[in-house]
Structure formats: structure tokens, C-alpha cells
C-alpha positions in Angstrom: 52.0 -97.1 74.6 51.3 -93.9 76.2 53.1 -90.6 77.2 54.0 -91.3 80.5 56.4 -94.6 79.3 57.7 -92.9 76.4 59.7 -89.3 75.9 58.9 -86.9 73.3 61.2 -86.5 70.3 62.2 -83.0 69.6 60.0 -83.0 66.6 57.1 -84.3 68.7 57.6 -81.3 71.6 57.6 -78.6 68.7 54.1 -80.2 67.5 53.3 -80.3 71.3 54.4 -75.9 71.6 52.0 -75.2 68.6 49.3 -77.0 70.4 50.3 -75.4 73.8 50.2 -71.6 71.8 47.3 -71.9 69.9 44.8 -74.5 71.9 43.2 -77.3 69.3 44.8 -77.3 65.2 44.7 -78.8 62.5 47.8 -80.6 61.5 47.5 -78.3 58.3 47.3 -75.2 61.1 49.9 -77.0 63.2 52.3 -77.5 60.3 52.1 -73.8 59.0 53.1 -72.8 62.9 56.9 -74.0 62.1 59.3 -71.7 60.6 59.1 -71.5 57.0 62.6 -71.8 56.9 62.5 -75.1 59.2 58.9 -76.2 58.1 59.0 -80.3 58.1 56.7 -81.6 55.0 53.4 -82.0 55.7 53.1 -85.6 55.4 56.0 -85.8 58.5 54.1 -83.7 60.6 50.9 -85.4 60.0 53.0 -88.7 60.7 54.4 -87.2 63.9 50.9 -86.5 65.5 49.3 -89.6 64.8 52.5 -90.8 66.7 51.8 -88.3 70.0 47.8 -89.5 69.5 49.0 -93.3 70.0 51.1 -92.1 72.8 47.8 -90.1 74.4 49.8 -87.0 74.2 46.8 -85.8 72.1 43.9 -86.6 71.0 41.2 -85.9 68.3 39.0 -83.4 69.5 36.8 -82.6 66.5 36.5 -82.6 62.9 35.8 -80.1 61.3 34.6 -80.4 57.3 37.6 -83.1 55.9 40.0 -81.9 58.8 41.1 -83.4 62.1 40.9 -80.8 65.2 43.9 -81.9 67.4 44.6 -81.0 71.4 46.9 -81.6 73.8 46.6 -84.4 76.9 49.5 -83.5 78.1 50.5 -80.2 79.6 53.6 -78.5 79.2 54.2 -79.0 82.9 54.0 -82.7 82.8 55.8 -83.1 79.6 58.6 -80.7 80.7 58.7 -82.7 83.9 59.4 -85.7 82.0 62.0 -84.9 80.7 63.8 -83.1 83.7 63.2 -86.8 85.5 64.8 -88.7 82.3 67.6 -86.0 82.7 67.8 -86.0 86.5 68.1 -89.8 86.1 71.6 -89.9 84.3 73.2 -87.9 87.3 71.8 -91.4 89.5 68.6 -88.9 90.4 71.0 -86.7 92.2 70.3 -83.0 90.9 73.4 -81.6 92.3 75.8 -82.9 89.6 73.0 -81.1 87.4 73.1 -77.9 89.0 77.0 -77.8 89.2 77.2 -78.2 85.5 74.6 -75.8 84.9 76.3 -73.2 87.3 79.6 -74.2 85.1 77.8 -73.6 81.9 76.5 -70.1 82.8 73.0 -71.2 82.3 72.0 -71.4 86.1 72.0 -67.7 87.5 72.1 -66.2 91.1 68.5 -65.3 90.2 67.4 -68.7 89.2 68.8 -69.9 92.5 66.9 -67.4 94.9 63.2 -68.1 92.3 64.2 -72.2 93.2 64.8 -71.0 97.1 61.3 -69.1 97.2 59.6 -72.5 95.3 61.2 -74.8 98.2 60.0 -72.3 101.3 56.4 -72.2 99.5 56.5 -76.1 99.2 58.1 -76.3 102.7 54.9 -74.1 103.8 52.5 -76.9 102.1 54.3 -79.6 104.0 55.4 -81.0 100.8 59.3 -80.4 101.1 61.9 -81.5 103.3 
């Protein structure tokens, strides 16, 4: 299994944001990132990354004394892009359904809309939009 056939659970992208932050952890240093209030135990988070290492989301990258020095493989780009493609794909892959209900939600602004215009005239520049 890797990353790129299987989506990240929530759990798994809040393991994934401590890596992100703070570059290679310990799941010790990843687990005292969380919110005390909303810490998982230790033994779930521990679970949880030897979980993203089996999907390649991370990997091992040294050990240091008795404990494991975790990174990411997987950028937050690609992981968010994922996810925008798994959500893209229940509107049929057509974004404007998307876009009407975030517009109809509040949660799409006129600013968002002119920051997406200038992205589509760059790409358009690059040849890489139609």
C-alpha cells in the first residue's frame, strides 16, 4: 500500500501537520505536539505512524538513542491535493458544484476568487491551463 492509493485519516493528517511544523520527530515529540486537551494516548499515535510509514507517507529517518526519528514523504501540497481530487470526484470531477456550494456556505470569498483568477493567468502564461 502506499499514499498515493490510500487517503489520510484525520488522525493521520494531524500526525502529518506536526511533521510538516517541526521537520523529523519522535513519535514521543510528535505526540506531545497535540493539544493536551485533545492529546491521543501514546500507544494510538505510535500505532498511527507506523500506519503513514506502511503507506510511505513517512519514513524512519534516524534513530536516535532508543528513539525512532520520523519525516514526512509526503508534502503538504500533495497530501492536500489528494484530498481536493477525492472531494472533486463526488461532484463527477466537476468543480463547479464545489465552488457553488462553497460560495453558498460563505467559505469561498470574492478574494479567494480573484487569488484562483491570478493562479489560472500564471498557469495560462506556462502553457499549462486552458
Amino acid at each position: 500500500m502506499d499514499y498515493m492509493t490510500s487517503k489520510l485519516s484525520k488522525l493521520e493528517i494531524r500526525i502529518m501537520e506536526a511533521l510538516w511544523r517541526g521537520g523529523p520527530l519522535s513519535v514521543r515529540e510528535i505526540h506531545e505536539r497535540f493539544p493536551e486537551r485533545r492529546r491521543p494516548a501514546y500507544t494510538t499515535v505510535q500505532t498511527m505512524v507506523y500506519r503513514l510509514e506502511a503507506k510511505k507517507a513517512l519514513r524512519r529517518a534516524k534513530k536516535v538513542g532508543n528513539a525512532l526519528i520520523f519525516e514526512a514523504l509526503v508534502s503538504r501540497e500533495a497530501a492536500h491535493g489528494k484530498h481536493v481530487d477525492d472531494v472533486l470526484a463526488l461532484f463527477g470531477g466537476r468543480p463547479l458544484p464545489l465552488m457553488a456550494h462553497l460560495i453558498g456556505a460563505g467559505k469561498l470569498t470574492l478574494e479567494d476568487v480573484r487569488e484562483a483568477e491570478k493562479l489560472l493567468r500564471e498557469l495560462a502564461k506556462q502553457g499549462g491551463a486552458k
